[in-house]
C-alpha positions, 0 to 999 in steps of 0.5 A: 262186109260190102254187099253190092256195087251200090254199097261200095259206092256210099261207102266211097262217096261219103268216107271223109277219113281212113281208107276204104280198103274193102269198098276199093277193092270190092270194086277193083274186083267187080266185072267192068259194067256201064254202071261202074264206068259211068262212076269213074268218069262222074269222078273224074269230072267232079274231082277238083270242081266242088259240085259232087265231093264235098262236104258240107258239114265239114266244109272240105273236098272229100277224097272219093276221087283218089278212090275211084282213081285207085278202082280204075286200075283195074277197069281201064277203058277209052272212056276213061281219056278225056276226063283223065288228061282234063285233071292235067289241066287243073290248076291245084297245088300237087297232090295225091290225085294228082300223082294217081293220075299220072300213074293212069296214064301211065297204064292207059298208054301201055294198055292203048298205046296207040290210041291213048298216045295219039289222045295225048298228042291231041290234047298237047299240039290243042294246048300249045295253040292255045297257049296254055300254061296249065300243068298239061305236062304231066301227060307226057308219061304216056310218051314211054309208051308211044309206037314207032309209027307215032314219033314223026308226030311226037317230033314235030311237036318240038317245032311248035312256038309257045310251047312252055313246057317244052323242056320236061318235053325233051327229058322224057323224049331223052329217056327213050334214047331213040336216034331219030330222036337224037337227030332232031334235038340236033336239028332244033339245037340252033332254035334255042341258042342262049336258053336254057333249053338248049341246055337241056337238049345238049345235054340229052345229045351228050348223053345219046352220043355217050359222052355222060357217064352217070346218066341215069335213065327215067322210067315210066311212074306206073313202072316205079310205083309199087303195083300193089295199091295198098302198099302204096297207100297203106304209107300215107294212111296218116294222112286220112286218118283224122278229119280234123284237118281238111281234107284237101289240105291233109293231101298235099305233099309238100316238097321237103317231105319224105316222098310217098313211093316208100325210097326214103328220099324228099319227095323233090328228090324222087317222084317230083324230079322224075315228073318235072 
């Protein structure tokens, strides 16, 4: 039995196999407190750098950031951004963090919209200038929930050089289905003759303008997944349930496996296409 905040967070912090269902929901039930969001920040931080969630007895990453991703469900807090939209900047292979990640932001753009989006329209049009190639992309999930106000914005981000993920850029923006949307990709159209790029934006122009009948349209992840944490994670309990392999290995979802959302198809074919 959990008996303080305190407790939940040993439990967390030095669990190396299982789930610590009890600890995560002790704490997705507890009142939002500067303790308890001091805890999530620190996690966030330290998720990938090795410096505060590893062991060195078993010489592996140990999982108590996923946890504390799951607990931030439910204490969402401008505090949260920053260290949240620096995980998309993180050169891993893709794993389980990293698709909880994804769903934060997801509900971080819904709660603030305009607060969380303009954050994430920052932190893109910084990226670009420096040319960064890192897998920032993945923040564009808060772009389902942009307001009208900002789109002016989004829309002049597609007028920016050495933008390398601007095509995943223009398959959310086609998922809106907005007309001015539709008359920039036409504006820009002409910039991308003979790439492939402008492939994808034909494409998106055919599919505003009616003329693709299978197209189906994409949706935020948060509003995918199953809302229910432990019917998401209670599918993947296998890979915790033996710290034999390393953790940081045992995570990771290849492309080929049977995708972890519960649809029964590749992981390529669902939760990856719909974030690619």
């Amino acid at each position: 039995m959990i008996r303080s905040t305190e407790h939940a967070f040993e439990i967390i912090d030095t669990q190396l196999k299982g789930i610590p269902y009890e600890a995560i929901d002790f704490l997705r039930n507890q009142e939002d407190s500067e303790e308890l969001r001091k805890k999530l920040v620190f996690a966030f931080t330290n998720a990938y750098n090795g410096e505060a969630y590893y062991s060195d007895e078993y010489r592996v990453m140990l999982p108590a950031p996923l946890w504390y991703c799951i607990v931030a469900e439910k204490h969402l807090s401008e505090e949260l951004f920053e260290p949240l939209l620096e995980l998309f900047t993180v050169e891993e292979d893709w794993d389980l963090m990293n698709e909880q990640a994804v769903y934060l932001a997801g509900l971080l753009a819904r709660k603030y919209p305009e607060q969380f989006v303009g954050k994430v329209l920052d932190f893109i049009e910084e990226n670009i200038k420096s040319d960064n190639k890192k897998p920032y992309l993945y923040c564009f999930e808060a772009l389902y929930y942009a307001t009208d106000e900002q789109f002016d914005r989004i829309h002049s981000i597609l007028d920016r050089d050495n933008f390398h993920w601007v095509d995943h850029y223009i398959r959310v923006l086609g998922d809106l289905q907005r007309n001015d949307t539709l008359q920039k990709f036409k504006e820009i159209l002409p910039k991308f003759e003979g790439k492939h790029t402008a492939i994808e934006l034909q494409y998106y122009i055919d599919v505003m303008e009616g003329k693709v009948s299978d197209f189906q349209k994409g949706t935020a992840f948060c509003e995918m997944r199953d809302a229910e944490w432990k019917n998401h994670y209670q599918q993947m309990e296998h890979i915790f349930a033996s710290s034999e392999s390393p953790v940081e290995q045992g995570t990771k979802i290849n492309r080929n496996d049977p995708c972890p959302c519960g649809s029964g198809k590749k992981y390529k074919q669902c939760c990856l296409k719909n974030m690619s």
